[in-house]
Steps between C-alpha positions, in 0.01 A plus 500: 500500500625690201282768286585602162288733276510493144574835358323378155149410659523826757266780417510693797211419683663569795285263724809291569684814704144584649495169670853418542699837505793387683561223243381700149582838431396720175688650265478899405524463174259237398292395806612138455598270800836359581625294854662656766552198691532187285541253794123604705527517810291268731286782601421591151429158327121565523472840425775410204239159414169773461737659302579225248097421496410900462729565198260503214846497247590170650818673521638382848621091536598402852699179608 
C-alpha cells in the first residue's frame, strides 16, 4: 500500500498524525501533513486506512 497526501486539499487538521504518527508527520510552519513512509508498512495499513476515512480534506489517496 502506498499513501500520498495532497498538499492542496491539506488544512492541517492534524487527525491524520494523531492516528497514524509513524506514517504522517506535521509541519512547523503550517500544520499541514506530509508522509513519512510512502510504502505503509503492514502493521500500519489500518491505522493508515482510519486515516484516509478521518481526513475531513479528503487530502490522503491510498493504493
Amino acid at each position: 500500500m502506498k499513501v500520498h497526501v495532497d498538499p492542496e486539499r491539506c488544512q492541517g487538521h492534524t487527525l491524520c498524525a494523531m492516528i497514524a504518527p509513524k506514517v504522517f508527520e506535521l509541519s512547523e510552519v503550517d500544520g499541514h501533513s506530509s508522509v513519512v513512509v510512502e510504502d505503509v508498512p503492514a502493521d500500519q495499513e489500518a491505522q493508515v486506512a482510519e486515516a484516509v476515512s478521518s481526513c475531513p480534506e479528503r487530502a490522503i489517496s491510498i493504493s
